[in-house]
N, C-alpha and C positions, 0 to 999 in steps of 0.2 A: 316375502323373501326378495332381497335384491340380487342383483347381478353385477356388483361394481367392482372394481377391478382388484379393490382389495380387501373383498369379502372374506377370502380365507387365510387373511395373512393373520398370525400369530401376534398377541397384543404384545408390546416392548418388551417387557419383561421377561416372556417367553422364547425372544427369537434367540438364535443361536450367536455365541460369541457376547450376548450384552451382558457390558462392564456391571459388576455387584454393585457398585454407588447407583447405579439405575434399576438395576432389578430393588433395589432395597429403598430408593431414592421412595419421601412421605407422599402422599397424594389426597390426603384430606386434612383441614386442619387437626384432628383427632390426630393424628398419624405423626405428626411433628413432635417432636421431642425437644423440648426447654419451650423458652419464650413465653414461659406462662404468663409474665407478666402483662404484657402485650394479647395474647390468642383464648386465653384461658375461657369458658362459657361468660360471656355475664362484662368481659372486656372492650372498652371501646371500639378495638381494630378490629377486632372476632365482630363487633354487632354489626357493623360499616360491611363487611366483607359479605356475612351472609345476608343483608339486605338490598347488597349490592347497592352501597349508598357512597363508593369510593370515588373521589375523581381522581389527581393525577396524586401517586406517592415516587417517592425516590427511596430507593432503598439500599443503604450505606453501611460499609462493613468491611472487614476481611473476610479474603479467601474463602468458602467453605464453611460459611455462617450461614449458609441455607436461603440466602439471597433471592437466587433463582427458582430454588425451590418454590417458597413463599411465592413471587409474582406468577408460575404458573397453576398454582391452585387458587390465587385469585383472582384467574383468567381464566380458569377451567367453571368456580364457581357463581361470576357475575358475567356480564356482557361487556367488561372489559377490554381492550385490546391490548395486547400483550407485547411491548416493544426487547426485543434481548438486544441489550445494549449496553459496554462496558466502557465507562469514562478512560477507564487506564488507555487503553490499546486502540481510542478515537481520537482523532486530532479536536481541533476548538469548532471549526465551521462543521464536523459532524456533530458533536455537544450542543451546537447552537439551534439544529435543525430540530434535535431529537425534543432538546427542551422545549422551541416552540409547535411544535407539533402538540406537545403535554397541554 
């Protein structure tokens, strides 16, 4: 048993006031809906993911295409480090940090 400070906090989904796209928000590739083409058992990016054989991806889209999603269950999945980073709303010398950091 630990004693850390947020031992008995309520996991995400549970705390009071979290917005439905989080409480309902995928957390296993299983859990994702579409992209089979790409996730499906037996798919390039699914094998890479769960052998955690990924290095750097960029991942490119609109709005609400699951984007984020996607990069934190293959930060949750692999030993990844998980940058949340949006080109739109970054000037060029932050884009240029974040890519060479990648």
């Amino acid at each position: 048993m630990t004693n850390g400070l947020f031992d008995n906090e309520p996991e995400r989904s549970e705390r009071p006031g979290t917005p439905l796209a989080e409480r309902i928000r995928p957390r296993t590739l299983d859990e994702v809906v579409g992209q089979d083409e790409i996730l499906a058992p037996g798919k390039p990016l699914r094998e890479a993911i769960e052998r955690d054989l990924l290095q750097s991806i960029i991942l490119w889209g609109p709005p609400g295409t699951g984007k984020t999603t996607l990069a934190r269950i293959v930060a949750d999945m692999t030993r990844a480090r998980f940058v949340s980073f949006s080109a739109v709303l970054a000037g060029i010398k932050e884009i240029r940090e974040v890519m060479s950091e990648a």
